[in-house]
mmCIF file of the N, C-alpha and C atoms, coordinates in Angstrom:
data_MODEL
# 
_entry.id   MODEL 
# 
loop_
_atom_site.group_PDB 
_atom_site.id 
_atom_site.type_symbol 
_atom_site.label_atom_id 
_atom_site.label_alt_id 
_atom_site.label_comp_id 
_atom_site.label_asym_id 
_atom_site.label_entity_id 
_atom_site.label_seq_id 
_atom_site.pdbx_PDB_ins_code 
_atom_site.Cartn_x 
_atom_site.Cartn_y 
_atom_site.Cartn_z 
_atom_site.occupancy 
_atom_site.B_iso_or_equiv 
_atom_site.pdbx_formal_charge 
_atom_site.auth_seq_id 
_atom_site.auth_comp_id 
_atom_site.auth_asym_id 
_atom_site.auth_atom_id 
_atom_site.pdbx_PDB_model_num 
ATOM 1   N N  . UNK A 1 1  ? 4.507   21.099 4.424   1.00 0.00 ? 1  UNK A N  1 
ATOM 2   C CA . UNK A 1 1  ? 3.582   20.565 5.388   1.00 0.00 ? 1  UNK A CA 1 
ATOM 3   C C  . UNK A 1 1  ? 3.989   19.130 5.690   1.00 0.00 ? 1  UNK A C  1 
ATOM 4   N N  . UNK A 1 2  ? 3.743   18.970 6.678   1.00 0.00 ? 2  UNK A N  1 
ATOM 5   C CA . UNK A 1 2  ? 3.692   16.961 7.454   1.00 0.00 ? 2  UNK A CA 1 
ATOM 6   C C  . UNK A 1 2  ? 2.535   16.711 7.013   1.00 0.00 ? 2  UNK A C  1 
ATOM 7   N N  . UNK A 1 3  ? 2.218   15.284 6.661   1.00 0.00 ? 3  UNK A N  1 
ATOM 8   C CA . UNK A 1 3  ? 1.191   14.564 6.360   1.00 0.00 ? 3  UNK A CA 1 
ATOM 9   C C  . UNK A 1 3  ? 1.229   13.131 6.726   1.00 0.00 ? 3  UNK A C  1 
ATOM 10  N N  . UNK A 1 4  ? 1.011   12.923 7.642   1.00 0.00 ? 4  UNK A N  1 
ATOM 11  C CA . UNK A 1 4  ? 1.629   10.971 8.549   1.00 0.00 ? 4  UNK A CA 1 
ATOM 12  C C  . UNK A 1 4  ? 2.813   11.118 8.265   1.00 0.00 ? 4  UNK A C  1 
ATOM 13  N N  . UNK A 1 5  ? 3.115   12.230 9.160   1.00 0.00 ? 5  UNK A N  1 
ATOM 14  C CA . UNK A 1 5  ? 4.806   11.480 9.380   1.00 0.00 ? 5  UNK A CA 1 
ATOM 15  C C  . UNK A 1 5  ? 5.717   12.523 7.842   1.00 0.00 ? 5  UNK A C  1 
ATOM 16  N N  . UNK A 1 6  ? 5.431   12.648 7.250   1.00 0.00 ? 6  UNK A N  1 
ATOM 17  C CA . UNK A 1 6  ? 6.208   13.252 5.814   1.00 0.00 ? 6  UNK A CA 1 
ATOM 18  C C  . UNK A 1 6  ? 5.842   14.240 5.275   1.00 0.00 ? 6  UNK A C  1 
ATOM 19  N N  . UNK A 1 7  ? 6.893   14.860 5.222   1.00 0.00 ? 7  UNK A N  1 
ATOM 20  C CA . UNK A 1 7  ? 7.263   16.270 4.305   1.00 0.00 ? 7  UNK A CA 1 
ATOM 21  C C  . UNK A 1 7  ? 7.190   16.324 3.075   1.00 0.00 ? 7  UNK A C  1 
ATOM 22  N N  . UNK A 1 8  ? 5.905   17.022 2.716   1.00 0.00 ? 8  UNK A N  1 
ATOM 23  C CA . UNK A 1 8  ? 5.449   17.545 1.465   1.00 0.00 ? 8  UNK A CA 1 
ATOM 24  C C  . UNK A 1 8  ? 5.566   18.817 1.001   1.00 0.00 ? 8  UNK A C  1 
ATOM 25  N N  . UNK A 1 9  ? 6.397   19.121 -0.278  1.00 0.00 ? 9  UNK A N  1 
ATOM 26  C CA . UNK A 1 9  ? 5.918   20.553 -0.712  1.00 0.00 ? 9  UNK A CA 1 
ATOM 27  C C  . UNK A 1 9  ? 4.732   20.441 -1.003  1.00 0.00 ? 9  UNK A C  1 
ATOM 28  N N  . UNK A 1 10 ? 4.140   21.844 -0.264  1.00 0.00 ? 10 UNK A N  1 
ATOM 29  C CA . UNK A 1 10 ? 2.610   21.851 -0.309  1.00 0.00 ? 10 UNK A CA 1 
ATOM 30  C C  . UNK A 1 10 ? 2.174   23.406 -0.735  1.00 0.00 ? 10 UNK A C  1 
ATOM 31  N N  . UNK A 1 11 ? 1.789   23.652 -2.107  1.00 0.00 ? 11 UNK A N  1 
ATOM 32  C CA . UNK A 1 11 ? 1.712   25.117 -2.326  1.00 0.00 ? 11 UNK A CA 1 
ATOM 33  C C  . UNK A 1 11 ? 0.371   25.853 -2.093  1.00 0.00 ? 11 UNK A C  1 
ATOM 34  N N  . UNK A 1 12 ? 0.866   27.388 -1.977  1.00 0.00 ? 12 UNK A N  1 
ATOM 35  C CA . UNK A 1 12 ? -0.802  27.482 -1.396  1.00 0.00 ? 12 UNK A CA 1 
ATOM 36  C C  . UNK A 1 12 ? -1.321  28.437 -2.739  1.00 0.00 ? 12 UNK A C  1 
ATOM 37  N N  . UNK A 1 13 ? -2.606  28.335 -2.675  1.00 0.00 ? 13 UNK A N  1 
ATOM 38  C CA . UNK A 1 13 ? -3.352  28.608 -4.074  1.00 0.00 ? 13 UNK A CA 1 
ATOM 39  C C  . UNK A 1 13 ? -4.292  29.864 -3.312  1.00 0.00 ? 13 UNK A C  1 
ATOM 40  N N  . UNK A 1 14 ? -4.725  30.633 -4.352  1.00 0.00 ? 14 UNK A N  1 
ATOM 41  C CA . UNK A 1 14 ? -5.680  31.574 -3.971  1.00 0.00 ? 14 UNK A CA 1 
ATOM 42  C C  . UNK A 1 14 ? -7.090  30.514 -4.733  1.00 0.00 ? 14 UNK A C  1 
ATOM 43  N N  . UNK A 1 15 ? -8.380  30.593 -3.893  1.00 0.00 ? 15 UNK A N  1 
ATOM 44  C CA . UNK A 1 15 ? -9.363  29.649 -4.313  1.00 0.00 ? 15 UNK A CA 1 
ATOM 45  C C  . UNK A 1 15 ? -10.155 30.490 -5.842  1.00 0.00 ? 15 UNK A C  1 
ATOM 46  N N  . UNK A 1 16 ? -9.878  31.881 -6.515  1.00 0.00 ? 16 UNK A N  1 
ATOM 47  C CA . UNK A 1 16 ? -10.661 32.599 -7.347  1.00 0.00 ? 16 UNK A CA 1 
ATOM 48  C C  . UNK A 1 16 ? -9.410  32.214 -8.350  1.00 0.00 ? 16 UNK A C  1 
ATOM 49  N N  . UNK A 1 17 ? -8.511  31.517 -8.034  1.00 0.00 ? 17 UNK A N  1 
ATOM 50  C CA . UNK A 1 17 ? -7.504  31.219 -9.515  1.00 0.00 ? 17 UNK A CA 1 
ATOM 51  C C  . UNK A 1 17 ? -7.753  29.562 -9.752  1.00 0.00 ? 17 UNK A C  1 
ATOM 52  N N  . UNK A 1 18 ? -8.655  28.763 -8.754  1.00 0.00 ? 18 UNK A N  1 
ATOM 53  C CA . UNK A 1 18 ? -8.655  27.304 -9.114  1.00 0.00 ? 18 UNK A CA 1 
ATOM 54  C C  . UNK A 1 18 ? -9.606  27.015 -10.768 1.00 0.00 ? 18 UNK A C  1 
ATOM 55  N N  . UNK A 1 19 ? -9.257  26.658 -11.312 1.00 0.00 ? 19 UNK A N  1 
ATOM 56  C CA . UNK A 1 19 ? -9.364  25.789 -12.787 1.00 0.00 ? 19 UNK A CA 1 
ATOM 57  C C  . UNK A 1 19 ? -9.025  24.843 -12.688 1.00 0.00 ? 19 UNK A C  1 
ATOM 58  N N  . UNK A 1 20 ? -10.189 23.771 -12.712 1.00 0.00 ? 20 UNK A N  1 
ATOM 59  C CA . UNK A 1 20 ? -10.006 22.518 -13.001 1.00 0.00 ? 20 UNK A CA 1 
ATOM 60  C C  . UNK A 1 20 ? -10.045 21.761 -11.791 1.00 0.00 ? 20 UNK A C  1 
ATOM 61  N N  . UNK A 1 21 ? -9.073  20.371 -12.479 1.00 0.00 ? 21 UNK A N  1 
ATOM 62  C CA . UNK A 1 21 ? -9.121  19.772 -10.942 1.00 0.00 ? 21 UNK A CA 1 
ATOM 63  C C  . UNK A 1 21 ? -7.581  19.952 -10.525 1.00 0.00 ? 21 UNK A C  1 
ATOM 64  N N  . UNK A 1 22 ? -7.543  20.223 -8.870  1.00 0.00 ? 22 UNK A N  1 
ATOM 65  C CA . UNK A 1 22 ? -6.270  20.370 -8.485  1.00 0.00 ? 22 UNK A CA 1 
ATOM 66  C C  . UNK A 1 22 ? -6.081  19.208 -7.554  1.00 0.00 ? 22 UNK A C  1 
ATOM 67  N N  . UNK A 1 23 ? -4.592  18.300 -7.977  1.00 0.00 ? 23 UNK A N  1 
ATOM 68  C CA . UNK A 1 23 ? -4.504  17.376 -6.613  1.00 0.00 ? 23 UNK A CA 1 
ATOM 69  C C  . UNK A 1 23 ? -3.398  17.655 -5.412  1.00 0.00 ? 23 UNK A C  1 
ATOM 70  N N  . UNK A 1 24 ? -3.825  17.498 -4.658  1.00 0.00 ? 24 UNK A N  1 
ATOM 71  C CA . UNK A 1 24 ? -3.309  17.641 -2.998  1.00 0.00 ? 24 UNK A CA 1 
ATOM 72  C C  . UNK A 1 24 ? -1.858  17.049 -3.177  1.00 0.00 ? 24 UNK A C  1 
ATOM 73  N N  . UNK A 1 25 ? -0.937  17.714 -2.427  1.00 0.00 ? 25 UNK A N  1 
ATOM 74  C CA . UNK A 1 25 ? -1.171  18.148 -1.536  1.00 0.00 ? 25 UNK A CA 1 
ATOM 75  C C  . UNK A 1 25 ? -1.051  19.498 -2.027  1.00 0.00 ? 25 UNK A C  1 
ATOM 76  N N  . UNK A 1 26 ? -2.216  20.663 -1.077  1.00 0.00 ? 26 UNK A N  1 
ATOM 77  C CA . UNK A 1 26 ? -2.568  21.967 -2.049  1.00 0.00 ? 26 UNK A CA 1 
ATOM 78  C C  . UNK A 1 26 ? -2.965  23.136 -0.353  1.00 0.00 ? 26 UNK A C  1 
ATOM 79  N N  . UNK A 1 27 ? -2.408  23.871 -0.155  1.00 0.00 ? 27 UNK A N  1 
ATOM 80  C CA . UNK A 1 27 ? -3.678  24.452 0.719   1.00 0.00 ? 27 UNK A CA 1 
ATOM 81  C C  . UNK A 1 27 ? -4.348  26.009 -0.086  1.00 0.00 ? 27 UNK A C  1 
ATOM 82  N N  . UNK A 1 28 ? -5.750  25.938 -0.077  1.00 0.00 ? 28 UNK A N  1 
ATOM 83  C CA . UNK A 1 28 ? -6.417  26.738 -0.927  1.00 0.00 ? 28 UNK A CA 1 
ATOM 84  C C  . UNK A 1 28 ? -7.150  28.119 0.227   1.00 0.00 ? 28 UNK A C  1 
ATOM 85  N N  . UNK A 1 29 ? -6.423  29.110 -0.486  1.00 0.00 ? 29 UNK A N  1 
ATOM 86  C CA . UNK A 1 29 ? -7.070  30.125 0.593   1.00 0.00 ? 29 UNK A CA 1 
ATOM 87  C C  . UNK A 1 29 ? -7.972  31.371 0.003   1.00 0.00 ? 29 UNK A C  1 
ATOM 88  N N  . UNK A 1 30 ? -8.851  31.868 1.092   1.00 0.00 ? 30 UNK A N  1 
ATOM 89  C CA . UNK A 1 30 ? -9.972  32.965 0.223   1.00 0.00 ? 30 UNK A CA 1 
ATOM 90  C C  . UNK A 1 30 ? -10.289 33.760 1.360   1.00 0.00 ? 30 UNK A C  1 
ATOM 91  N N  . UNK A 1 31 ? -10.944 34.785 0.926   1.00 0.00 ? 31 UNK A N  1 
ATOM 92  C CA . UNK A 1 31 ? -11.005 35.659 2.181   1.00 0.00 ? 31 UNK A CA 1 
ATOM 93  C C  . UNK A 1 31 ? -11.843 35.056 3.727   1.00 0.00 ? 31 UNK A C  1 
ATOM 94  N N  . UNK A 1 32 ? -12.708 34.559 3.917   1.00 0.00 ? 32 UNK A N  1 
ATOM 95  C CA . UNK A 1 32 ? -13.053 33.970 4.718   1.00 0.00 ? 32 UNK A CA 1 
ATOM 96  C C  . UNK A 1 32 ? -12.809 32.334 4.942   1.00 0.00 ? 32 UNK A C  1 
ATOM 97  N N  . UNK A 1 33 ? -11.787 31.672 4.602   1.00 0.00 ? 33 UNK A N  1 
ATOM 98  C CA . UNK A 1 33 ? -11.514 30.079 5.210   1.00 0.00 ? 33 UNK A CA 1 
ATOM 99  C C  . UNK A 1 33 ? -9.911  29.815 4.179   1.00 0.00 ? 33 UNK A C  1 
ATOM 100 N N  . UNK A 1 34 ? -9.615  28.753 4.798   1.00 0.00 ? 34 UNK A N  1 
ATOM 101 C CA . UNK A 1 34 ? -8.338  28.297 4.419   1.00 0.00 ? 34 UNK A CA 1 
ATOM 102 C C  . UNK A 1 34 ? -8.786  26.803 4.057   1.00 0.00 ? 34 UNK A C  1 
ATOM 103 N N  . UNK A 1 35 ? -8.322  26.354 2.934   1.00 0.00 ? 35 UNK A N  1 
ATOM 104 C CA . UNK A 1 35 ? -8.586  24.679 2.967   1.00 0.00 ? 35 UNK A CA 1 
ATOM 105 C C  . UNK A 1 35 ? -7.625  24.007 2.632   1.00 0.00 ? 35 UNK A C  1 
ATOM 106 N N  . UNK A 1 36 ? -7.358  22.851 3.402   1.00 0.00 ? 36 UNK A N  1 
ATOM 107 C CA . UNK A 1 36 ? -6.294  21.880 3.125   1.00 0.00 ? 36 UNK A CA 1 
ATOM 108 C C  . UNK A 1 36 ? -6.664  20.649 2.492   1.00 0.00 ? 36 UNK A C  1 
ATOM 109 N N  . UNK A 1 37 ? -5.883  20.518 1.110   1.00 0.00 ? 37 UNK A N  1 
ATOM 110 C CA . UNK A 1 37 ? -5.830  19.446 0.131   1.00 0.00 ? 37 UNK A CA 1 
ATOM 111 C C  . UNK A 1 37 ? -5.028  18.193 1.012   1.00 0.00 ? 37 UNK A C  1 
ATOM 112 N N  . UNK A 1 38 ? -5.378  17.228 1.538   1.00 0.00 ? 38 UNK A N  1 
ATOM 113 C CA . UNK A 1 38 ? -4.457  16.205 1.679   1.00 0.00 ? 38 UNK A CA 1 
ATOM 114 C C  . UNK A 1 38 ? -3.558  15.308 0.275   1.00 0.00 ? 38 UNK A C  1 
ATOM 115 N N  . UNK A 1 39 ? -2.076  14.879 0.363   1.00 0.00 ? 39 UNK A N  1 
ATOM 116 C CA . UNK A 1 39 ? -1.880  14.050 -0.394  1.00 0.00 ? 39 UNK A CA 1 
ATOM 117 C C  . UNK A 1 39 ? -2.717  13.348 -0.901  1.00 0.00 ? 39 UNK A C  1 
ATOM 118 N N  . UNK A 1 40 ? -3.450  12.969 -1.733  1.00 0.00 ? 40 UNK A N  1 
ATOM 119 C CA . UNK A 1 40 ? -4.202  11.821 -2.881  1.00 0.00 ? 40 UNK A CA 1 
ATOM 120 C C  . UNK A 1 40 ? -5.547  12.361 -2.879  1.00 0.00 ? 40 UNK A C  1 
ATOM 121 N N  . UNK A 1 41 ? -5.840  13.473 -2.515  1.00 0.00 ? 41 UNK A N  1 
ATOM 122 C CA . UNK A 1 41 ? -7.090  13.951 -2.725  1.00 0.00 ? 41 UNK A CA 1 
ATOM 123 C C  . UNK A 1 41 ? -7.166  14.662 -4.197  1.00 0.00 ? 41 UNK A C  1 
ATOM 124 N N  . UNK A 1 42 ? -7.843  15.163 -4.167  1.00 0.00 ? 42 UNK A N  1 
ATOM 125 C CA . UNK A 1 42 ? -8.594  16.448 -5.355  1.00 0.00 ? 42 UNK A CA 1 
ATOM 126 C C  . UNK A 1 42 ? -9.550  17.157 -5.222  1.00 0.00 ? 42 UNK A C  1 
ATOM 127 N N  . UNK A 1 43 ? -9.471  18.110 -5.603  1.00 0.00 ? 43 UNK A N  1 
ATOM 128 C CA . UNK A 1 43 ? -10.226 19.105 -5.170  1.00 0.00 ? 43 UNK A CA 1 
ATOM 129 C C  . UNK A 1 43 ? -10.998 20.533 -6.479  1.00 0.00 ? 43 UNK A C  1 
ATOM 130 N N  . UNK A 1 44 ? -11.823 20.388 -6.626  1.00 0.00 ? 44 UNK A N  1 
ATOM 131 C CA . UNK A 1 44 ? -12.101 21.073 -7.631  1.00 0.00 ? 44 UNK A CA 1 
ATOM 132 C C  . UNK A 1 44 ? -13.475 22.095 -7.106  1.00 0.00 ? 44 UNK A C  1 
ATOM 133 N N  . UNK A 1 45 ? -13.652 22.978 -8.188  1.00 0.00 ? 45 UNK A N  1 
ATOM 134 C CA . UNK A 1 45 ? -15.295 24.403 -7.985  1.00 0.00 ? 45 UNK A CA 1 
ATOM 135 C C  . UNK A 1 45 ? -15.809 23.929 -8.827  1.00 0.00 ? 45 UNK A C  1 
ATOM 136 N N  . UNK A 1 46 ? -16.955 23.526 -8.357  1.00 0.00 ? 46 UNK A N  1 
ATOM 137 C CA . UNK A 1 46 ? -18.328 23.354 -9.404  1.00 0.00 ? 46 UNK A CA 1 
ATOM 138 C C  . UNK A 1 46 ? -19.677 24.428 -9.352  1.00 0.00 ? 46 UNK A C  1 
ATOM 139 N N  . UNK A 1 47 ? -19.543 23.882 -10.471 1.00 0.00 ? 47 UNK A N  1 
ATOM 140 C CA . UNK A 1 47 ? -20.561 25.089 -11.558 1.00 0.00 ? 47 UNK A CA 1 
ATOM 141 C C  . UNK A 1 47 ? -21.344 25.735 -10.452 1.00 0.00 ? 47 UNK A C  1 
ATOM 142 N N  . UNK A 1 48 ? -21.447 25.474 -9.267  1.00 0.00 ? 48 UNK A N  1 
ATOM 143 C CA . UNK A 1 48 ? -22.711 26.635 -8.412  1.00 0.00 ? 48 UNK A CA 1 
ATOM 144 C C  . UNK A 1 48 ? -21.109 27.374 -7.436  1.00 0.00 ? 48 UNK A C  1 
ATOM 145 N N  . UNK A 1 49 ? -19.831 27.126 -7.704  1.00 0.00 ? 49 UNK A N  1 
ATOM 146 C CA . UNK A 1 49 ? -18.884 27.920 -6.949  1.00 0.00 ? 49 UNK A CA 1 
ATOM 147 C C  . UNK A 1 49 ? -18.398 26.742 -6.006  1.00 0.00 ? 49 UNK A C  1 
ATOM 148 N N  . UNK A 1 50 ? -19.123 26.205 -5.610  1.00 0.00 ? 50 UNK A N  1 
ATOM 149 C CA . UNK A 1 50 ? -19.000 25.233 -4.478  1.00 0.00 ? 50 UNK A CA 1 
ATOM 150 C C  . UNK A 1 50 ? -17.455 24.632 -4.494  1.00 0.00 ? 50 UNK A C  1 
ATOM 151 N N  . UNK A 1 51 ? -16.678 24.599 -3.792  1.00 0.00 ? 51 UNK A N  1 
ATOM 152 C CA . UNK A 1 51 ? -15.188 23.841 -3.331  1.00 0.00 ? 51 UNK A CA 1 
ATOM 153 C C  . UNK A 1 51 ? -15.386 22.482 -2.973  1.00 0.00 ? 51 UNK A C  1 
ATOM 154 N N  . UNK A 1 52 ? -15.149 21.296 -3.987  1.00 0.00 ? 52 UNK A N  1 
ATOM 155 C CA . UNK A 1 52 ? -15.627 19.717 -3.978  1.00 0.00 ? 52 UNK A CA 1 
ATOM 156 C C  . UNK A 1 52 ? -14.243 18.884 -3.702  1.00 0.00 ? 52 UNK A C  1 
ATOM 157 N N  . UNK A 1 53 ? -14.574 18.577 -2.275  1.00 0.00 ? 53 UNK A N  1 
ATOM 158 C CA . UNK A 1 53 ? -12.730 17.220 -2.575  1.00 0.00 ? 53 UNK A CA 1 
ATOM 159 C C  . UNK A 1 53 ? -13.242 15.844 -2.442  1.00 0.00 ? 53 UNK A C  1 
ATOM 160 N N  . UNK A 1 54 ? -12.386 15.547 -2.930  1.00 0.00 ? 54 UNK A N  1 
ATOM 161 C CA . UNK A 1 54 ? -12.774 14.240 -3.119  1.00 0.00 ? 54 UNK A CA 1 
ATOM 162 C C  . UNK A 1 54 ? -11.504 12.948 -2.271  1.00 0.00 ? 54 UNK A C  1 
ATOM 163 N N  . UNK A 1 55 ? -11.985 12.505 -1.696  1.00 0.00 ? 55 UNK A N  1 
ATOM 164 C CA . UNK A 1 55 ? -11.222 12.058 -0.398  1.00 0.00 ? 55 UNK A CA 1 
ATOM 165 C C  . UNK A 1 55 ? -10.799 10.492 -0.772  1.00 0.00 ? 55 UNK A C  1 
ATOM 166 N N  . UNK A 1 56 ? -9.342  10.542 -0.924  1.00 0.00 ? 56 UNK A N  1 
ATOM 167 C CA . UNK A 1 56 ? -9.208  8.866  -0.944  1.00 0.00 ? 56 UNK A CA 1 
ATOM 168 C C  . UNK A 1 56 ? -9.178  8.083  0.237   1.00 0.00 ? 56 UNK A C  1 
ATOM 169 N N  . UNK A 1 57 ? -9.795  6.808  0.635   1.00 0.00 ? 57 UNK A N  1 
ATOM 170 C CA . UNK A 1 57 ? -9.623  6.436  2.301   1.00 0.00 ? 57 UNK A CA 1 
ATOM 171 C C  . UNK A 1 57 ? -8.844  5.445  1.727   1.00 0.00 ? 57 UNK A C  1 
# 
């Protein structure tokens, strides 16, 4: 993937195998949506399932 300008290996994850916290760059996919981890983010499932990133500005 490009991310400003630069080429990242960017692997893609199924979202029912995430454990833990995962950092970006990541794209996370499930049967209904696709999500993209940016470089310096993280992204983790909390305890109600929920998909949480956490965004560096």
């Amino acid at each position: 993937m490009i991310f400003d300008g630069e080429v990242h290996r960017t692997p893609v994850l199924r979202r029912a195998g995430l454990d833990g916290e995962l950092a970006g760059p990541a794209i996370v996919v499930e049967e209904t949506a696709t999500t993209v981890v940016p470089p310096g983010c993280l992204a983790s499932v909390d305890d109600n399932g929920f998909l949480i990133m956490k965004v560096n500005t």
